[in-house]
C-alpha positions in Angstrom: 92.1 -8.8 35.1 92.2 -12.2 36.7 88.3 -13.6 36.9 87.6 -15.9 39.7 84.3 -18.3 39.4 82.3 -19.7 41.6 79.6 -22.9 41.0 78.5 -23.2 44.9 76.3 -26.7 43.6 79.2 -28.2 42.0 81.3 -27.4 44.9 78.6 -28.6 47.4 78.0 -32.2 46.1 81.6 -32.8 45.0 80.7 -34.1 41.8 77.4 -35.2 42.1 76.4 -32.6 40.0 76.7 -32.7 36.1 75.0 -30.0 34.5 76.6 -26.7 33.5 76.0 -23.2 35.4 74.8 -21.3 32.4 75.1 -18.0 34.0 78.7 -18.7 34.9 79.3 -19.9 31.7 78.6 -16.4 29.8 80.3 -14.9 32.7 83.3 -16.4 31.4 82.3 -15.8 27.8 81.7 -12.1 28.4 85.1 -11.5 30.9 87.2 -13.3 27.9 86.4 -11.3 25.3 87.9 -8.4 27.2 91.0 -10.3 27.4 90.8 -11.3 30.8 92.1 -14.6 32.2 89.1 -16.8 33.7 90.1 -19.8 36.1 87.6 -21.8 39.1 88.0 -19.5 42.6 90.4 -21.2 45.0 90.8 -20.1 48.4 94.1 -19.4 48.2 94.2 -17.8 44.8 94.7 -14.0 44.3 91.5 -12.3 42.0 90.6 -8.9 40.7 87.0 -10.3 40.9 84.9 -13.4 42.1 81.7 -14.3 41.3 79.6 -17.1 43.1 76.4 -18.6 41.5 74.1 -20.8 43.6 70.5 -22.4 42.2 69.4 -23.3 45.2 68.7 -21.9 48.4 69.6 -25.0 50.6 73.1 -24.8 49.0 75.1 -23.4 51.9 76.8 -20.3 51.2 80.8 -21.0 51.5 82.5 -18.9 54.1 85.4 -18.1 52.6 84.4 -16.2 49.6 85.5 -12.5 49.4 83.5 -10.0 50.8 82.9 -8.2 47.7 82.2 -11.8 45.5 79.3 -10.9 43.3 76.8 -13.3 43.8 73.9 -14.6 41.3 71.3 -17.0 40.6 68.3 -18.2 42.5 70.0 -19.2 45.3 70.7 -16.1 46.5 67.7 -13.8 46.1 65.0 -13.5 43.4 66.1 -10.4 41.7 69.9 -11.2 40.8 70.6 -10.9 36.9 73.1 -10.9 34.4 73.7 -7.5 32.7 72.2 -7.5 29.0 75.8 -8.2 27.3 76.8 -11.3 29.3 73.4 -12.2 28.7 73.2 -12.2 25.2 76.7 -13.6 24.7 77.3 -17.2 23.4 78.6 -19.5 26.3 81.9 -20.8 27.0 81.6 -24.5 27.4 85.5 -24.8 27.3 85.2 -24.4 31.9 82.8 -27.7 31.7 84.4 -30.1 29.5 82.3 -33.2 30.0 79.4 -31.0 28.9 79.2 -32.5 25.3 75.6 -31.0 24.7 74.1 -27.2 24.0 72.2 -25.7 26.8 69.7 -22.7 26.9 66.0 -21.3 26.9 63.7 -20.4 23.8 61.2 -18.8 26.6 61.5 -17.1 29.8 59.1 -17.2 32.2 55.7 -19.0 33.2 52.0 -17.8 33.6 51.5 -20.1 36.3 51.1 -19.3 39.6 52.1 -22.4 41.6 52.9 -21.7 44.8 56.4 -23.9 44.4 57.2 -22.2 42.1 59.7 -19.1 42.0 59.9 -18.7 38.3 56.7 -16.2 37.5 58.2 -13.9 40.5 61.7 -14.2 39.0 60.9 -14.0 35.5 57.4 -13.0 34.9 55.0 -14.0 32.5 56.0 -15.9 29.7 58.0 -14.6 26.4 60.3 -15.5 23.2 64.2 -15.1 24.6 66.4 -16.9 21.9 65.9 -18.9 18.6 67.3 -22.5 18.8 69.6 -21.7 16.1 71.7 -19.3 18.4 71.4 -21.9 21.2 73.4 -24.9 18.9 76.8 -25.9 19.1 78.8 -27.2 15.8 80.1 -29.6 17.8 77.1 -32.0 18.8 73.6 -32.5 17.6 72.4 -32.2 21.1 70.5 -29.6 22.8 68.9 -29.2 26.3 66.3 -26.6 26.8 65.8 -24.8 30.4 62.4 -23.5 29.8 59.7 -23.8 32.3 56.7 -23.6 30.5 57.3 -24.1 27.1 54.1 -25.6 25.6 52.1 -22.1 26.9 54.2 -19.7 24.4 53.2 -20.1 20.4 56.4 -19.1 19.9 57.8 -21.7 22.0 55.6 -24.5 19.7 56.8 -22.7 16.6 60.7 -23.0 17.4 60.1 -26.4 18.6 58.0 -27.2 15.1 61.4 -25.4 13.6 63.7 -28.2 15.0 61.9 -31.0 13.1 64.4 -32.3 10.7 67.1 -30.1 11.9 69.1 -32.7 12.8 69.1 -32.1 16.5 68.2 -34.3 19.5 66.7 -32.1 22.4 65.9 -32.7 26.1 63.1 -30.5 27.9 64.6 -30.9 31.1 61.9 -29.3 33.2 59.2 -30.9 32.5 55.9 -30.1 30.1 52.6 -29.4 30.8 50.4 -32.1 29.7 47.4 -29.7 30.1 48.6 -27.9 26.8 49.1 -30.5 24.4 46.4 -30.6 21.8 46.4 -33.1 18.7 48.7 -30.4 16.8 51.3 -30.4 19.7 51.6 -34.2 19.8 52.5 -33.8 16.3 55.3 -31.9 16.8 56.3 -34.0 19.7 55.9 -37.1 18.0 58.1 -35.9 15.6 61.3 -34.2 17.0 64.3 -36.6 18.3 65.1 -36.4 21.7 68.2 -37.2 23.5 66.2 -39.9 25.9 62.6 -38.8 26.9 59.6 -36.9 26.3 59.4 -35.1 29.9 55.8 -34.2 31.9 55.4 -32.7 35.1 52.1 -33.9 37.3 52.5 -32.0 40.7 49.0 -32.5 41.6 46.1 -34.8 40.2 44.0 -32.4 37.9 47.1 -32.9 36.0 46.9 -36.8 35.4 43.9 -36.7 32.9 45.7 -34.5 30.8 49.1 -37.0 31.2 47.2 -40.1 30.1 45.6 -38.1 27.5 48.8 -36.4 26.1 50.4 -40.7 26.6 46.7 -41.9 24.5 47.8 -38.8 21.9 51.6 -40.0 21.3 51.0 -42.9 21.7 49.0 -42.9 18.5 51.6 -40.8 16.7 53.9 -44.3 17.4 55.4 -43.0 20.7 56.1 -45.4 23.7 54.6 -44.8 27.2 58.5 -45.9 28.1 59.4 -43.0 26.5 57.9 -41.1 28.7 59.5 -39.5 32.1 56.9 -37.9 34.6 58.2 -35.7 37.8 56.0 -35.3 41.0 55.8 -33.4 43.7 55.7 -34.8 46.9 54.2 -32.4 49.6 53.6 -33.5 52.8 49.9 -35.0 51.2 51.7 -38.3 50.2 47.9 -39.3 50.1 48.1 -37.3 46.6 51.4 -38.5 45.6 50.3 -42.3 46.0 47.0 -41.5 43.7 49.3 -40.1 41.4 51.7 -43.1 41.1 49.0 -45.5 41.2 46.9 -43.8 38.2 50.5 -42.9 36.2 52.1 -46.6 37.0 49.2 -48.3 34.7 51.0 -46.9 31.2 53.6 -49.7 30.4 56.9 -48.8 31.3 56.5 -45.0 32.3 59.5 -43.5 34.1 58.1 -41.6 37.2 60.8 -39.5 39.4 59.5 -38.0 42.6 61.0 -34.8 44.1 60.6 -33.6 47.8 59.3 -30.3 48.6 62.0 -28.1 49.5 61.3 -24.5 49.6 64.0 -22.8 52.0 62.8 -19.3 51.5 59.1 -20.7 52.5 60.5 -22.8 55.2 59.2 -25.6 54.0 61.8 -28.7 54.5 60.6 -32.3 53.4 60.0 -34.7 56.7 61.1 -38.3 56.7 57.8 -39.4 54.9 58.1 -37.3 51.8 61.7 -38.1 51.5 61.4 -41.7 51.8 58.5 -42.0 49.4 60.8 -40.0 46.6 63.9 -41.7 47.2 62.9 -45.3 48.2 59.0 -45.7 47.4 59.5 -44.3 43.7 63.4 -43.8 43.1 64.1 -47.4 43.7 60.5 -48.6 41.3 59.3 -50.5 44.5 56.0 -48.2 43.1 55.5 -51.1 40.1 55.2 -54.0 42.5 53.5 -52.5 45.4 51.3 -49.1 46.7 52.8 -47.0 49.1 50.6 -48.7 51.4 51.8 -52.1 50.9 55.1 -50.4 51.2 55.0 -48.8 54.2 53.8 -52.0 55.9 56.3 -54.1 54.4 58.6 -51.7 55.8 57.0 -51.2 59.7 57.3 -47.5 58.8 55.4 -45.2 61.5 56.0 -41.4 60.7 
């Protein structure tokens, strides 16, 4: 069988995007251990079967894929998922060669409720998925980790606590929740190496007490507030976003990266205020020298 794939993100920003499709990736794991030959879709090309993955839901759909492409992943409805053996199978890395890193989740799910947020409705509440020992690869020491929520699962702590002295560098790409770090989680924070930072999430303020708190907690365990990398949510209450800078900006060299509400399904689209606060205001650290007041002034911006 000749196995077409299908990444609809790297395709969209034409190599903008760096990280791996992990869904397509087993998908290719899975279809070559039957002995079938995997290759990118190409128009032109001639496939048993196609499959199309797309994360978001403002990734346009392209036109030309077959009618009967199987299609996965967020981007295309809540309730797409892999079948139990290309789930559980180890991914081929080999279709994204710059990848020089391990990718995967030690937790599924989140019991949050944000209203962002699609993961509890996709996933449901949070639970143990995989061990970090079957995420590693023998060829690097580095490992990135998915999860959403890790900090709210024991069992998420207790393989974290297990990759102290491992030898592995990891990355929480998602973010933490400052709310659930206690003395005994800074601990284990303080003393795991990480590829670059120690990543928190503050989408709205009750969540910057518990940030400078966790900072106050590391910071005593010898980590640097400039090791540190903070997302926030900017809804159209930029009002909330600019307390948010201003109270996260006082911790010495904190890396703060603002993300745009965008929720297609929702119908909610960032306007030209929320999109020029994240990718000028904050993206370009104007935020260290100036309020978004100031800013906006400076600038003669009426929205």
């Amino acid at each position: 069988m000749r196995v077409g794939l299908h990444d609809a993100e790297a395709e969209h920003f034409r190599g903008k995007k760096k990280f791996p499709n992990y869904a397509l990736m087993k998908i290719s794991a899975w279809h070559k251990a039957q002995g079938d030959t995997v290759e990118w879709w190409e128009p032109l090309g001639l496939f048993d079967r196609v499959y199309s993955s797309k994360v978001f839901d403002f990734t346009p759909e392209n036109l030309y894929l077959p009618p009967d492409t199987i299609k996965g992943g967020t981007g295309y409805g809540l309730f797409t998922e892999l079948a139990p053996e290309i789930d559980d199978i180890f991914p081929d890395y080999s279709i994204y060669p710059e990848c020089d890193y391990a990718i995967g989740y030690l937790t599924r799910g989140c019991p949050n409720h944000c209203r962002w947020c699609v993961v509890p409705k996709k996933e449901g509440n949070i639970r143990p998925y995989r061990a970090w020992e079957d995420l590693v690869r023998p060829d690097t020491n580095k490992l990135v980790l998915m999860d959403n929520n890790i900090l709210a699962c024991e069992y998420g702590k207790e393989q974290l606590a297990g990759l102290i002295g491992s030898g592995y560098k990891i990355d929480l790409n998602q973010g933490m929740d400052a709310r659930l770090v206690t003395p005994e989680v800074a601990d284990i924070l303080a003393r795991l190496k990480w590829i670059s930072y120690l990543r928190f999430s503050c989408d709205q303020e009750s969540q910057i007490g518990p940030i400078l708190r966790t900072c106050e907690l590391l910071k005593e365990r010898g980590v640097k507030s400039y090791r540190v990398f903070v997302y926030l949510l900017v809804t159209s209450d930029l009002d909330s976003a600019s307390r948010r800078v201003e109270a996260l900006k006082g911790l010495r060299g904190i890396n703060l990266y603002a993300q745009a509400e965008r929720n297609e399904s929702l119908g909610v689209r960032p306007n030209k205020a929320q999109l020029e606060f994240a990718q000028r205001y904050v993206y370009s650290g104007c935020f260290r020298r100036e309020t978004w007041e100031e800013y906006s002034k400076r600038k003669g911006l009426i929205f």
